[in-house]
C-alpha positions as CSV (number, residue, x, y, z in Angstrom):
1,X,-42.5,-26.7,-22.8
2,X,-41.6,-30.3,-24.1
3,X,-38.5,-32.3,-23.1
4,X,-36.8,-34.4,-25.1
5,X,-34.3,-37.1,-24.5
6,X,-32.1,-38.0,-27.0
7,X,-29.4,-40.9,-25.4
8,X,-26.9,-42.2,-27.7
9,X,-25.6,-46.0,-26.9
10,X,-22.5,-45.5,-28.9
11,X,-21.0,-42.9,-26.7
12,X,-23.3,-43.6,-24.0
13,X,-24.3,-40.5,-23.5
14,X,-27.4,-38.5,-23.3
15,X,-28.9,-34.7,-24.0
16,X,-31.8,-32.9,-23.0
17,X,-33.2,-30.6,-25.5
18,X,-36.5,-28.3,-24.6
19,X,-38.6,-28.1,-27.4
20,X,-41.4,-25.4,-28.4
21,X,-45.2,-26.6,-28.2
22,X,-44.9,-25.4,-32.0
23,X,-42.6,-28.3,-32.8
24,X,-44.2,-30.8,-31.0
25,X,-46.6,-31.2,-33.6
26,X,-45.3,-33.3,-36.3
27,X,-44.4,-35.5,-33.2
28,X,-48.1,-36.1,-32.6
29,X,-49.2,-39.4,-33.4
30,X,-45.7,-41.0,-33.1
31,X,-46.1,-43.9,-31.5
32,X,-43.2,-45.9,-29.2
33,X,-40.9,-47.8,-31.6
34,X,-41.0,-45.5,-34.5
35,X,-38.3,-44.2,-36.3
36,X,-38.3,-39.8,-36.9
37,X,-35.8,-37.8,-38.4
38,X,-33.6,-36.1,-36.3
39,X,-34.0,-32.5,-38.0
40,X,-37.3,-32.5,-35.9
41,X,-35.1,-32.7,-32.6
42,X,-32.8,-30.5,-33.5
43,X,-30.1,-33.0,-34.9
44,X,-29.9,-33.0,-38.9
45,X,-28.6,-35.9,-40.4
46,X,-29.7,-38.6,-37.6
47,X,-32.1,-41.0,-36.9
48,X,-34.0,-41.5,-33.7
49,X,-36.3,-44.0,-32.1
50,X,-39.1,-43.2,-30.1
51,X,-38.6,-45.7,-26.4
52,X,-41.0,-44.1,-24.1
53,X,-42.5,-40.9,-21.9
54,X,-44.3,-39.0,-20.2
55,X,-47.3,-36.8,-19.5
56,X,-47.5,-33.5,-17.9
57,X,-48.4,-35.6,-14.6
58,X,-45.6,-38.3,-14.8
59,X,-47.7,-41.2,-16.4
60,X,-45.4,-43.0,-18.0
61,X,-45.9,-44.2,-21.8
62,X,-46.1,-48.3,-22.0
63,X,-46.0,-49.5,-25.4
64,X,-48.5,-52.4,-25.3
65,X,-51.4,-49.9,-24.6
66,X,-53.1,-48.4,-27.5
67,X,-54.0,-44.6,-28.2
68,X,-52.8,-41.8,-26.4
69,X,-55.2,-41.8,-23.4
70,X,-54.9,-42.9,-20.1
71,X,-55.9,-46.3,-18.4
72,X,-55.7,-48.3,-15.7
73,X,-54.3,-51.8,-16.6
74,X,-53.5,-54.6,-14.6
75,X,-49.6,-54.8,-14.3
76,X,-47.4,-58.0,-13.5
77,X,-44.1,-55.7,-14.3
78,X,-42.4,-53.4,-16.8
79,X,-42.7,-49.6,-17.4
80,X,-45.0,-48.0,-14.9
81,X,-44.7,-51.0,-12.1
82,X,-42.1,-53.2,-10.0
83,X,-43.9,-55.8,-8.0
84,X,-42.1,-56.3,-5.0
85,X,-42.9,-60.5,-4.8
86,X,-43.0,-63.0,-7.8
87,X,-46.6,-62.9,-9.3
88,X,-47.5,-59.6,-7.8
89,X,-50.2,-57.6,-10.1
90,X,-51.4,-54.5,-9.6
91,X,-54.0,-51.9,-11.5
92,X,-52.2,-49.3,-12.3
93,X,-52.6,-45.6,-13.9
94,X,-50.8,-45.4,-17.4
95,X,-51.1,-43.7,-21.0
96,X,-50.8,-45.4,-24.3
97,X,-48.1,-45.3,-26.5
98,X,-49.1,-42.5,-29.0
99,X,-47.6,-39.4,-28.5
100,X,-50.3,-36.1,-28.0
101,X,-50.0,-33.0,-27.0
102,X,-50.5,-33.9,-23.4
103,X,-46.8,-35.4,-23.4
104,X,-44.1,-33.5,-21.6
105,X,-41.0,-35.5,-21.9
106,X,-40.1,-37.7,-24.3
107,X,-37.5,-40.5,-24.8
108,X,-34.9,-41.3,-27.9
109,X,-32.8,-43.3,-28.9
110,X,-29.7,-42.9,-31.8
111,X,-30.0,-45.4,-34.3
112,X,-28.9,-43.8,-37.1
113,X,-26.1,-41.0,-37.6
114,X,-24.4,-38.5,-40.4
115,X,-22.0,-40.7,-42.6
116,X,-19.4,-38.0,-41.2
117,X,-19.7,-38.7,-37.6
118,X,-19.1,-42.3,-38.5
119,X,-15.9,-41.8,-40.2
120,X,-14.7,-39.1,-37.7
121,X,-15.7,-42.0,-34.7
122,X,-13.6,-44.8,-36.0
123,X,-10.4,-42.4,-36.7
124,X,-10.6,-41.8,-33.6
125,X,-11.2,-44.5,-32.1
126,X,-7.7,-46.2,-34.4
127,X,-5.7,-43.1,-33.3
128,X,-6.4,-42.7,-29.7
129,X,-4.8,-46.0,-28.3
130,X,-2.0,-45.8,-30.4
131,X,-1.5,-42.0,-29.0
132,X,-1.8,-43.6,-25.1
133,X,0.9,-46.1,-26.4
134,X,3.1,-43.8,-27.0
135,X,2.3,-41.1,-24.3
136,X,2.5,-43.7,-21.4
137,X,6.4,-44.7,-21.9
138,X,7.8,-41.2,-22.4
139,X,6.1,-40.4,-19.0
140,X,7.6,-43.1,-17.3
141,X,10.8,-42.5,-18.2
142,X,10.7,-39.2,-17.0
């Protein structure tokens, strides 16, 4: 069963949804850097980006290889390698940045939300210092 990783910067935050194989479909062909809707994830109204994943065996996704298969590439750093010394290279094992039904967990991004969440966020956000204002001095005082 698919896993996918939607975090949102805004908040900070991140959810794991499980997915059916059934609605991993649609998701086929996506490739790292595209934009889906979020109705396909379980989240009407919002937008999310596609950043990266994995495959049933933990090969990561990198986005400068093409295609959805696997292969070994020569690495200087990034997803799927950290050298330990400055100009270290390595060949290492990793898949492309299409999305196919080999791929277990996927990773999103929030870059686009309901027009209501918006609103709702700034209220907040104007209300709940002014509320800590007022709390903090009557506890004092006490």
């Amino acid at each position: 069963m698919p896993i996918i990783i939607v975090s949102d910067p805004a908040t900070g935050k991140s959810q794991k949804l499980e997915i059916e194989d059934t609605r991993l479909g649609p998701l086929v062909g996506t490739r790292i850097g595209q934009t889906i809707d979020g109705a396909l994830a379980g989240m009407q109204g919002y937008k999310l980006k596609l950043t990266g994943g994995t495959d049933k065996d933990g090969i990561p996704m990198r986005p400068d290889v093409h295609g959805s298969a696997k292969a070994r590439v020569v690495l200087s750093g990034g997803v799927g390698y950290a050298p330990k010394n400055k100009g270290e290279q390595k060949r290492k094992l990793v898949r492309g940045n299409t999305v196919s039904q080999e791929t277990k967990f996927l990773n999103f991004t929030v870059v686009g939300e309901p027009k209501s969440r918006k609103k709702k966020g700034a209220e907040a956000k104007g209300e709940a210092p002014s509320e800590a204002k007022e709390e903090a001095p009557s506890e004092e005082k006490q």
